[in-house]
Each structure stands twice: as structure tokens, then as C-alpha cells.
C-alpha positions, 0 to 999 in steps of 0.5 A: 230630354231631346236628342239633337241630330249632328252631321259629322264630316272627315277632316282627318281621314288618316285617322280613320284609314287604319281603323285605329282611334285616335286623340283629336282636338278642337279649339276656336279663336276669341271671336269664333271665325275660326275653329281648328282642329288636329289628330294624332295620326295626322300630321296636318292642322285643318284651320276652318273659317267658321264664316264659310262652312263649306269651304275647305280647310286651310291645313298647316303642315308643319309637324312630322307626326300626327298632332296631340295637342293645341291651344289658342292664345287669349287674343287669338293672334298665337296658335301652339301645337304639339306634336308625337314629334316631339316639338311644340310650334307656334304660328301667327293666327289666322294666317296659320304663317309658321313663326317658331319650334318653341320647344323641344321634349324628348318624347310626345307631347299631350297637353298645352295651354296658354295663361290669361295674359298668353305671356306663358305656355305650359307643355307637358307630355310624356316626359317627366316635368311641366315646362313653362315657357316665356312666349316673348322669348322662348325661354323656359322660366319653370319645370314643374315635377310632381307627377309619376305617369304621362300629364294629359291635361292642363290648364290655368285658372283665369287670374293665372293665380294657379295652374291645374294639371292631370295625369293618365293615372288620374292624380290632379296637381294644384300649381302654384305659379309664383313659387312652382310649388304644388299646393294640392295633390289629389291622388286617383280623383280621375280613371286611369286611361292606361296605355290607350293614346286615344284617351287622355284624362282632362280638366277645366276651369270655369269661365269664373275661376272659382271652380275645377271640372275633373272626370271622376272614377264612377262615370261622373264629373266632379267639381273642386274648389279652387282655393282649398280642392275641396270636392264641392259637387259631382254630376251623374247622369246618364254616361255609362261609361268614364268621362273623356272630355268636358267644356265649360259654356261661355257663362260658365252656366253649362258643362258639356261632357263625352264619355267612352260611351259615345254619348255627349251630356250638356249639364246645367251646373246650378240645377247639376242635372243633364238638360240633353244629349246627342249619341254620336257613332264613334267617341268625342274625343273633345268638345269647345264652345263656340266664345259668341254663340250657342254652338258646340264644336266636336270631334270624334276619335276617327278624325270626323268634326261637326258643329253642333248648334242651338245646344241650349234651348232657346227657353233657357238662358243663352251660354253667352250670356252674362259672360263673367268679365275678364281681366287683360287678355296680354300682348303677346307679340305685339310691338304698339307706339310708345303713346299706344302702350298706355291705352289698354282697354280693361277688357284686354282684348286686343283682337280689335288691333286687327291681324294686319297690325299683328303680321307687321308688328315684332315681338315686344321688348324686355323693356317694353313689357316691364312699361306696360306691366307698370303701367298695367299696375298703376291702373290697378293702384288707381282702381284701389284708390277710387274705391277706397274708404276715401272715393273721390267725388265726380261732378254730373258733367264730368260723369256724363262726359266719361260715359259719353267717351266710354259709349264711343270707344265701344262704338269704335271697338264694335266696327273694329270688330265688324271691320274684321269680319267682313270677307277677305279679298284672297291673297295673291298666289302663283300658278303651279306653285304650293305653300311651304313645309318645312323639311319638305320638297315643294314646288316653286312651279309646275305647269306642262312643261315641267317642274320647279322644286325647292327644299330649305337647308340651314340658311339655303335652298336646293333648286332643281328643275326637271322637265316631263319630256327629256327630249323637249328641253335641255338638262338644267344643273341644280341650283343652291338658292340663298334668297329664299326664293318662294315662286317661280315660273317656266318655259322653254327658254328659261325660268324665273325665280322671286322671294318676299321682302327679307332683310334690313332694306326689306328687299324683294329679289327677281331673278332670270336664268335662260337654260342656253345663251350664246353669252357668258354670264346671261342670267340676271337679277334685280332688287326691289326695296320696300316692293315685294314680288307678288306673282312672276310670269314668263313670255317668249321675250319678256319677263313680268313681276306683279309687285305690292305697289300693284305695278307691273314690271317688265323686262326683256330676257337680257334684263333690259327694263321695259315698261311699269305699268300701274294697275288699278287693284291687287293682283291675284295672279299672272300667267304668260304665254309666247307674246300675251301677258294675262293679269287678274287682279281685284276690281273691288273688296269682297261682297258680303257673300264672300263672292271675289269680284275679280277683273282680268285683261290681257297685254300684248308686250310686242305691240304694246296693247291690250286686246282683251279687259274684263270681269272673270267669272267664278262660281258663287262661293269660291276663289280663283285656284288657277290661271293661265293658258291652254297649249293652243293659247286659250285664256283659261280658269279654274277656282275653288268649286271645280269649274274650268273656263275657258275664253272664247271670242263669240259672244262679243266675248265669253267664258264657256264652262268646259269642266266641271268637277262636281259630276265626276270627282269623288267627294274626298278628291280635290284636283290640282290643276296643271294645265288644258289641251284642246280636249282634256284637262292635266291635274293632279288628284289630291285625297281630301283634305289635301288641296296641293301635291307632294313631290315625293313620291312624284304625283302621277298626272290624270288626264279628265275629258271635258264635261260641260255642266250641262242640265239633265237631258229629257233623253238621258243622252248628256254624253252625246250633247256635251260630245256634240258642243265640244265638237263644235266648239273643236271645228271653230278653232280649227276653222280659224287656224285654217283662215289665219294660215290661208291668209298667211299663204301657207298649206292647210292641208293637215288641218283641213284633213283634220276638220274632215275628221272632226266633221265626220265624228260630228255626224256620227254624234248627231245620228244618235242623237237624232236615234234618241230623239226619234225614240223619245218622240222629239221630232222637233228636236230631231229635224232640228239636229238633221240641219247640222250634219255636214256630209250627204251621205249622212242626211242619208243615213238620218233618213234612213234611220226615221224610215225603219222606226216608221216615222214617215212624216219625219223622213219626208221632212228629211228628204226636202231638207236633203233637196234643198241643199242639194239645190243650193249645191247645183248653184256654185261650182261643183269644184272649188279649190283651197288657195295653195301655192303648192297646188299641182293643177295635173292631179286635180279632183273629180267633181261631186255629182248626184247620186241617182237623184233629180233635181227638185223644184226651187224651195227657200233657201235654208240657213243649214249648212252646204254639204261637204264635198271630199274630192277623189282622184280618177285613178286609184292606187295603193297611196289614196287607200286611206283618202277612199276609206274616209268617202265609203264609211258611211256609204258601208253603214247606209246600205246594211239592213238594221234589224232593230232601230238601235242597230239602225243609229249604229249602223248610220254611224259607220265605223267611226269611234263611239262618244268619248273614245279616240279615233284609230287614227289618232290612237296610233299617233297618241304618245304613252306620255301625254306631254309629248308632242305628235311627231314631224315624221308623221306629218311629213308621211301625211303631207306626202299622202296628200301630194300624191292624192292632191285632193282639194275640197272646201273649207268646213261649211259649218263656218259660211267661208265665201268660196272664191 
């Protein structure tokens, strides 16, 4: 007998968060794309796409208490639930869209199962009575009271002659299903789980009809017969303790079965004998084969779920093999053509319809179903009839035409099939907004500024939209929504709301509401019939909605139609900021990776233009979780792995990888983004395995410093890299917001202030670097990181860092580095002023000079930058202390003898921040609350401080500005 290795992961973790067992189930669809699983100390369902394993669930969260029991319906278009609640719910599959509360018990629910045609859902509990509920229209046709504890398991036999159910005291009751009446009762055949939850007695029928499993008293199954229950076998074997749980192999050739021992048993039903076993560390509380494959689905009372695969030997016979033929599997919820009733395949399965036949269709008439019965009946007399005494004779020609049909529609279901299991495009959804839960709080929205939130009443909903800082926008009233609105986008102006199609007309409902308007009655809203609003988006001037007809539609604030532009794929997501409108959209079907192939473009609405079009980047594997812009109005983002981008011009124009999730997050943290600044990442953290916040309690924001993926250094010095890289990255914005306001003829003496900062942490980053690099003995490296410093006293203090390692062939080189640009200095003016206006020519700046050093012989022209020279007034006072303090850091950290080499670097560094941390200055300016903005009084004091020092240098040299 071998012992099989299954990996086993959390999917529940309240299950496991008190340390408590808990009943867990499992239950896979027709075709095994999906399995789903549930627990009772959770309230949520995880639906797993068997077809990618290492994406995370999709969880439904629908129950107000943990979930006891599942089962899918024949053709797998219907998933019931039931619940510690109370309530039995059904949900379209595999969307998981929540479609109905079926049925209400006044205590928890422990089993349920669906008959063969799925037209009828038995559930049972902790009441006294089995319920039979009409899927079609909700009633109930039957309650079936025999048993004297809590029923624990049920199930139909595959004809729907009978059902079985088992309750905790282990007594098995035979059903009946046309009259309700009990045919067989056997009395204690199974253990007595008495009052531990966590353990339920089951049964189940084989795939044939012919037999029931039951757990039997002596750590053993035992097998009845269906017709009399008569006790036809038992298998014992290695458990040592009760069983808890049993499956049947597709073919019905195998049972899987768990035991309060932990260990899982795979049986060979004809030889009743183990063929192999696998001990897990906590106990299966259910099992499910795979419909298509040898693989066995468990999930242990902790919450953990693992897939178990190649259970059968491939020397034995496949589980899925010789499957026995089964009878129509129904049409539960389904609407087809008249002319389509009449064709019903005799294998019944209807999941080649597809699930967009399912999500347009409606629920089946009364009528409709009494003419498919009909119809069903006669196919059956006609059956009888050509296998009668009398069977009718068919020529050759007319058999060969009828297999040459039957081989087509074969043909035809297969590419159904395969059609079906190709990788779906993803859905469209708006940024900041989250699924809807019923009975709770959600959010239509959530970006920076603030929050939208919404919570469903009887027939409306309460709005309210709150702002992270109560001084940047005005207090909004709440609002009662009665068009179910499911998204919604903000800025400082106003919101915008939209819902799905609803109604008789199929409408679909934009609205605007402004927060002030100097008019009575601004806010607006249009219908859309028979186009539905797929993503909204919010611009200084405008308002866009991306709609199904995969039109754009905008509109000014006042509701003026504008412009219905087509676009040439689905959208998946919108995002605006100030005049620019950003639209991804699907440039083509998924690959059979399941890569998205996704394309964006930017329009700019006041000038009618498109200034940027093209793919976006996503890691492999993953879809687009977020999109939009940063404060500064950089294009970004963020998808399924973990990975934030950002779009820069260089390159001809490129994502840059800013962030990465996989070093830094735990593996049971997911982060929902919120937003970017120039230096870190808003989100939220959610616990495994939820992908999206609650409103309540409030999520509290985490702020992430950027983490570029870069590979593993040879120095161990990734920190002062990715320092280094965003730094530069820092200086090219700034650079170019000093150009534009230079061309503008505005003062850009706060930012140039700000790149001296900037240029001077710069230099500190790259002196360790050049340390570890002269530790490690990369001396190329280090002369090539020497080339990039800005300041002279910097290449200084390089030199005088080589000097104490004792590196003299470094230092020399250094120094002809240092000589050159020196060289390159004395040929441009040793003054250059910056273009102001407000320029006061009386306080005008010293020269730079050289410090004690000679001029050295003409040497090439090297591509490194020119040095930066900071301008100091000629008369010093209390008001340019902090203008001198910036000129004599780094002279303070050259002249201070090192005793080690490490003090060395440090030293060089000056007083400036270490790697990651935040600059005094900018700790004094930094607001408790992240959302807040720098305050005009501390700009004005800093301009007030530049105007009395009146100092002037040249713009940041990393960038090659020509100098006038």
C-alpha cells in the first residue's frame, strides 16, 4: 500500500483561528472547472477555478454565519447553501450571482442535496422534518418526519425512485418520493456523533443506483441494497476509528472514505479491500471526486483544502471509466425556444448550453415544464416501443445516416464543451468599488479623496459619502437610492453613480450629483435602454460611462452630451484625472494561458486627442485589479500578483515595475489598493482569503514604500539600489515640473529647493554604495557609481572613502574624474541664474571657486554630469541658517577622520537620512493624516526664506538643461 503526499492550504482560516474543529465541505460542478468549498465557522463560500490553481478563490458572502452545507445541481448551473443561520440560498454557477433565500428553518441547517433532474432540493437540519423544496418556484411539495435527532446526511438515488437520509443517533431512513412514506428504517447502523458539530454522519449512493454507503459502528462501511436494505457487504480495514465521510469514484468502481483518525482509505469496492491511504495532520471532514479525472478534492476540519491526484494507480482501472449512463440531468432554470424544448439529448446534460445561455435565460414556466415532461414521456413510450416484442426494422442507409447524425451532435457537444473551457476574458469592474453583500455596508468607491458607501433596504438604498480630510471637501447629506446603484466614482467636484439594466425597458441609470453649484436643481441623470453602464469616470469638466455597446459617452457637469466615441473591445476599467480620461479595454480573447491581453489609451476631453495608446503590461497569470492615476497624475497599475506600474515617457514610453508585493506581504495578506504619491503606495490590508474590505469596522490605511523587484545584488545592497533608482526617477519629475513652470514663467524656487534635497540624499545613497562596492572589491562598479554623484564635495568624500580602504589605484582614478568636470566647470560661467521675474539683482550670489586646487591639463570630455553649484549670500544672518547648513553637511562629513571604513561611508554621508527614512525637514512637514495636503503657510515661510537669501543656482544637471 503507498502513502500519497497531499499538500493542504488554508481557505478558511476562521476555522482554524480558535483552534476549534470545524464541519467543512466540498463539492465540484459536472465538468470539474470548479470546485467550492465551505465551513462552518465561516460565513464565506471560496469557489476555486480548478483550471488555475494558484489563483485565489472567488468567495460569496452572502450567509450571516458560518456554512454547513452545499450541493450542486446536476447540470451545475445552481449551487445551494445552507447555513448556521438558518437560510438555504441558491446562486447562479459559476458566476456565484446570488439569486434567491429558498427557504428558511428555525434552527441550522446540516445537509442538502438536489434530485437527479435538480427540480427538487431536500434540506434538513436541526428541525425536526425534511423539507422538499420545488426549485422552479420555491415551494415546498413535501416535509418528511421520521427521524428523532438532527438529519446529518441526505441524498437521492440516481433514478430520484428514493431518497436516503441519516441522522446524529445513527438511524438511516428510506424515502419514498412519490407518496413521502418511509419504506426502510434502520436503527443505530451508523455511530452516534452526539453533540460534536464537527462531525456529521453521511451516506451515498453509488454512481449506479444499486447501492448505499453507510458508516458503520465498528470503524467500518457498510453497503445496503437499494430496493430491500438489506446489508449486502461491509469494508474493514485499516481506520481505527468511526468513519466521517465517504465518496463514490465516478464509475462507482472505488470508495474514498475518512475517519476520526485522520487517515483517508481508497477501496476497491469488487475486491472490498484498501488499495491505499494517505494520513493527513487534522481530520477530512469531506471528500469529492473529481466528475473527469483521477483526483480527489478534501478538506479538513481546520478549514485547510488540498487536491489529491492520481489517487488510482495508473495500472488499475481509471475512476472514469465506464462511467454508468445517466438518465436527463433537468432544466432547472432554464427558459429555451419552443422548438428548442423538443430537442433533449438522453444524456441530459445541459451544461453545453453554456453559462451565457443560463445568465439571460429566466425560470421555466409551470406550462413549459409539464411540455417538456411530455415530451420527455413519450421519448420514453418511444423507447418502449422499439425495443418491444414487435421492434421495427431500419434499412442500412437509414442506420448509417442516424450514426453519422448521432457522431455530429457528439461532435458538436464536444466543442461546446471545449468552447466552454477556454479562458475567460475578465469582467468589467470599477476601481475602488467592491461585490455586493447582502445586509452589509459596501462600497461604490474609494480612492484618495474619499469614500462612497451603500447598504440595500426593502426595495432601496442609503448613500453616504464621506471624505478622508473634513477640511478638503464639504459635508455631503446622504442619500436614499432607489435605482440600485452598484458604482460610483469622486472628486472634489462632485460624484457619479450608475446600476445595471433593471426593469421592464432593461434600462440602465447615470447619475451626477455636484457637492455645490451656484444653480438650484444641478444635479442630472440619463437613461440608457437596452445599454448598460459598465465603469464611470470623473474629470474636472466631464463625466464618462463606458457602456456594454462598448461606446464611450461623455458628458460635460452640467449634463451637456458631448461625444460617443466607439472603442474597439470590452472595457475592463475607466479612471479620470483633471482633463485625461484613461480606458482599458480587451484587445483580443484570452490566451490559453489565461494571460489577459489587455490595451489602454489615454484621451484628453478639452482638445479632443489621444496623446497615449497601447498594451498594458500584467504579470503572467494574473488580471488587472486596479487602475488609475497617482496624486501627481502618473498613469498607473496594479493586477492579481502584486505588481504596481507606473507609465513613464522614457523609452518611447514604458511601465516601470514601482512595487512589488511578493517580498514584502505575508502569504495571508492580500492589498487593496487605494492609490499612489510620488513615494509610496495607499492600500488596505485584507487577511487571506479576503480580497476586498469591510466597511465596518472602518479598514485602517497602510502606507508601502516603494520596492522595485529588482534581482538579488552580489552585494547584498538591494535597499540602497532600489533607493537609488527611485531617487532618480524622483529627480525626472521634478526636472520636468521645473521646465514646465520655467516655460510658464512662474518661480521655481520651491522646487528647485526641493531637487537640492533630493540631489543631496542622492549622494549619500550612492557613498554607500560606492562603500560596498569597494568592500566587495567591484571597483568597475564603484567608478561607475562615483560618475553619478552631483555635488563636489561629494566626489570628495568618494575619495576620501577609497583613500582609508587603501584602494590607491581607485582613488587616482577618482581624482581625474573630479579633474575633469572641474575642467568643464571653468568653461561656463561660474554664475548662472534661473529665468524669474521676481529675480532682485541686488542680492545677487557669490561665485563658486576652487577650492585650493589647480587647474589640471585639458583631458576628453566626460558624459558625467556638471557639478552642482549651490549660491551663498555675502552677508550671512540669522535668515540663510538653514541656506549655509545645506553648503556645510557634507564638508562637516569629509573632514572627520574614519576609524574603520564603515564609519568611513558613514561619515561621507554627512548627516543626511538613512535608506528609507524621511528627511527632518520633511518629518516636521509631514501631516498624522497622509491624505492631507503640505500647508500654504509653509510655503510662503520658505518663499519668504528664499527672497531674503535670493539665492539662484542651476537647474539639476542630472538632466543636461542648456544653460542661457
Amino acid at each position: 500500500m503507498k502513502v500519497r503526499q497531499v499538500k493542504l492550504r488554508e481557505i478558511h482560516k476562521s476555522a482554524s483561528s480558535a483552534g476549534k474543529p470545524s464541519f467543512c465541505s466540498v463539492v465540484w460542478d459536472q465538468q470539474g472547472f470548479h470546485s467550492v468549498t465551505a465551513s462552518s465557522s465561516d460565513a464565506s463560500i471560496a469557489v476555486h477555478n480548478a483550471l488555475l490553481s494558484t489563483c485565489p478563490p472567488k468567495l460569496l458572502r452572502n450567509h450571516r454565519d458560518g456554512v454547513t452545507a452545499l450541493a450542486m445541481s446536476p447540470n451545475a448551473t445552481c449551487l445551494a447553501s445552507g447555513s448556521v443561520d438558518h437560510s438555504v440560498k441558491l446562486y447562479k454557477f459559476p458566476s456565484g450571482e446570488f439569486e434567491t433565500n429558498i427557504t428558511r428553518f428555525t434552527l441550522p441547517i446540516r445537509a442538502l442535496a438536489f434530485n437527479k433532474s435538480g427540480t427538487l432540493l431536500a434540506a434538513a437540519g436541526d428541525d425536526d422534518g425534511i423539507k422538499l423544496i420545488n426549485t422552479v418556484d420555491g415551494t415546498i411539495s413535501k416535509v418528511l418526519k421520521a427521524h428523532k435527532g438532527p438529519v446529518t446526511g441526505l441524498g437521492f438515488d440516481p433514478q430520484s425512485e428514493y431518497m436516503a437520509s441519516i441522522d446524529s443517533t445513527g438511524t438511516v431512513v428510506y424515502w419514498e418520493l412519490q407518496s413521502g412514506s418511509t419504506l426502510h428504517t434502520l436503527k443505530s447502523v451508523a455511530p452516534n456523533s452526539g453533540l460534536d458539530l464537527s462531525v456529521l454522519n453521511v451516506l451515498s449512493w453509488s454512481p449506479d443506483g444499486r447501492m448505499l454507503a453507510v458508516p458503520g459502528v465498528r470503524n467500518d462501511v457498510v453497503v445496503y441494497d437499494k430496493d430491500t436494505a438489506e446489508k449486502l457487504f461491509t469494508l474493514r480495514g485499516e481506520h481505527t476509528q468511526s468513519i466521517c465521510a465517504l465518496a463514490w469514484s465516478p464509475n462507482g468502481k472505488y470508495l474514498a472514505t475518512s475517519g476520526l483518525d485522520k487517515q483517508v482509505l481508497i477501496w476497491d469496492v469488487d475486491r472490498k479491500q484498501d488499495i491505499g491511504r494517505h494520513k493527513f495532520d487534522e481530520r477530512i471532514t469531506c471528500l469529492a471526486w473529481k466528475p473527469i479525472d483521477n483526483v480527489l478534492a478534501v478538506i479538513d476540519c481546520m478549514g485547510r483544502y488540498g487536491v489529491w491526484e492520481a489517487v488510482i494507480p495508473s495500472s488499475m482501472k481509471s475512476p472514469t471509466e465506464d462511467v454508468p449512463n445517466q438518465s436527463n440531468n433537468g432544466l432547472l432554470l432554464f427558459d429555451e425556444d419552443e422548438d428548442e424544448g423538443q430537442d433533449i439529448s438522453t444524456s441530459g446534460s445541459l451544461s453545453d448550453l453554456g453559462e451565457d445561455t443560463y445568465e439571460e435565460s429566466k425560470p421555466p414556466s409551470r406550462k413549459r415544464l409539464s411540455k417538456q415532461s411530455d415530451s420527455l414521456r413519450d421519448l420514453d413510450e418511444d423507447d418502449n416501443d422499439d425495443f418491444g416484442l414487435s421492434p421495427k426494422v431500419e434499412s442500412h442507409k437509414k442506420a448509417r445516416r442516424n450514426h453519422s447524425e448521432s457522431t455530429d451532435n457528439g461532435n458538436e457537444g464536444l466543442r461546446s464543451r471545449l468552447s466552454s473551457a477556454r479562458p475567460k476574458m475578465q469582467e468589467a469592474f470599477q476601481p475602488g468599488a467592491t461585490p455586493v453583500q447582502p445586509g452589509k455596508r459596501r462600497f461604490l468607491c474609494y480612492n484618495m479623496l474619499g469614500a462612497i458607501t451603500t447598504i440595500e433596504y426593502d426595495g432601496y438604498s442609503h448613500i453616504e459619502i464621506d471624505f478622508h480630510d473634513t477640511s478638503r471637501g464639504p459635508r455631503v447629506p446622504s442619500m436614499t437610492d432607489h435605482f440600485g446603484f452598484t458604482m460610483a466614482s469622486l472628486n472634489e467636484n462632485g460624484s457619479v453613480f450608475a446600476n445595471p439594466c433593471k426593469g421592464e425597458k432593461n434600462m440602465s441609470t447615470l447619475m451626477y450629483r455636484p457637492f455645490s453649484s451656484w444653480a438650484n436643481n444641478s444635479e442630472w441623470s440619463m437613461r440608457l435602454e437596452g445599454e448598460e453602464v459598465k465603469v464611470v469616470a470623473l474629470g474636472t469638466t466631464w463625466v464618462a460611462a463606458i457602456t456594454s455597446l462598448n461606446l464611450i459617452r461623455i458628458f460635460t457637469i452640467g449634463g451637456l452630451q458631448r461625444h460617443v466615441l466607439s472603442l474597439d473591445g470590452p472595457v475592463v476599467t475607466a479612471s479620470g484625472f483633471m482633463d485625461e480620461l484613461a480606458i482599458v479595454t480587451h484587445a483580443s480573447d484570452s490566451l490559453p494561458s489565461n494571460e489577459q491581453v489587455l490595451e489602454f489609451r489615454v484621451l484628453n476631453i478639452n482638445n479632443s486627442s489621444q496623446p497615449l495608446r497601447g498594451r498594458l503590461p500584467l504579470t503572467p497569470g494574473s488580471s488587472l485589479t486596479w487602475f488609475g492615476f497617482s496624486e501627481e497624475g502618473k498613469l498607473s497599475s496594479y493586477d492579481s500578483k502584486g505588481v504596481l506600474r507606473v507609465f513613464t515617457s522614457e523609452y518611447g514610453g514604458s511601465w516601470f515595475p514601482l512595487f512589488s508585493a511578493s517580498k514584502d506581504k505575508k502569504s495571508d495578506e492580500n492589498y487593496w489598493v487605494i492609490g499612489l504619491n510620488a513615494r509610496q503606495l495607499f492600500c488596505i490590508v485584507c487577511k487571506s482569503p479576503e480580497l476586498y474590505p469591510q466597511v465596518l469596522p472602518k479598514p485602517v490605511l497602510t502606507l508601502l514604500n516603494f520596492s522595485i523587484p529588482l534581482a538579488s545584488s552580489d552585494l547584498g545592497a538591494e535597499a540602497l539600489e532600489n533607493a537609488f533608482i527611485l531617487n532618480d526617477m524622483h529627480l525626472v519629475q521634478i526636472q520636468k515640473q521645473i521646465e514646465e513652470m520655467d516655460a510658464a514663467g512662474l518661480d521655481t524656487s520651491s522646487l528647485d529647493d526641493e531637487a537640492f534635497k533630493l540631489e543631496t540624499a542622492q549622494d549619500q545613497c550612492i557613498l554607500r554604495l560606492i562603500g560596498s562596492c569597494c568592500h566587495g572589491d567591484k571597483l568597475v562598479r564603484a567608478t561607475e557609481l562615483v560618475k553619478h554623484l552631483s555635488l563636489e564635495k561629494s566626489v570628495r568624500g568618494a575619495i576620501k572613502i577609497v583613500t582609508s580602504l587603501k584602494l590607491p589605484n581607485l582613488a587616482e582614478r577618482f581624482n581625474s574624474i573630479l579633474e575633469e568636470r572641474l575642467l568643464n566647470d571653468s568653461k561656463e560661467p561660474l554664475q548662472t541664474t534661473v529665468p524669474n521675474p521676481n529675480y532682485n539683482a541686488s542680492s545677487s550670489t557669490e561665485k563658486s571657486k576652487l577650492s585650493g586646487n589647480d587647474i589640471p591639463l585639458p583631458a576628453p570630455k566626460l558624459s558625467a554630469p556638471t557639478f552642482l553649484k549651490k549660491a551663498k549670500t555675502q552677508e550671512a544672518n540669522v535668515g540663510t541658517a538653514k541656506t549655509q547648513e545645506k553648503q556645510t553637511d557634507l564638508e562637516k562629513s569629509t573632514t572627520t577622520e574614519r576609524e574603520t571604513a564603515g564609519a568611513e561611508v558613514n561619515n561621507a554621508a554627512g548627516d543626511m537620512k538613512k535608506v528609507g527614512e524621511m528627511p527632518k525637514a520633511q518629518q516636521s512637514h509631514r501631516p498624522s493624516n497622509p491624505f492631507l495636503k503640505r500647508s500654504n503657510s509653509q510655503d510662503i515661510e520658505k518663499k519668504e526664506e528664499v527672497d531674503q537669501v535670493k539665492a539662484h543656482r542651476p537647474s539639476n544637471p542630472f538632466f543636461k538643461k542648456s544653460v542661457k
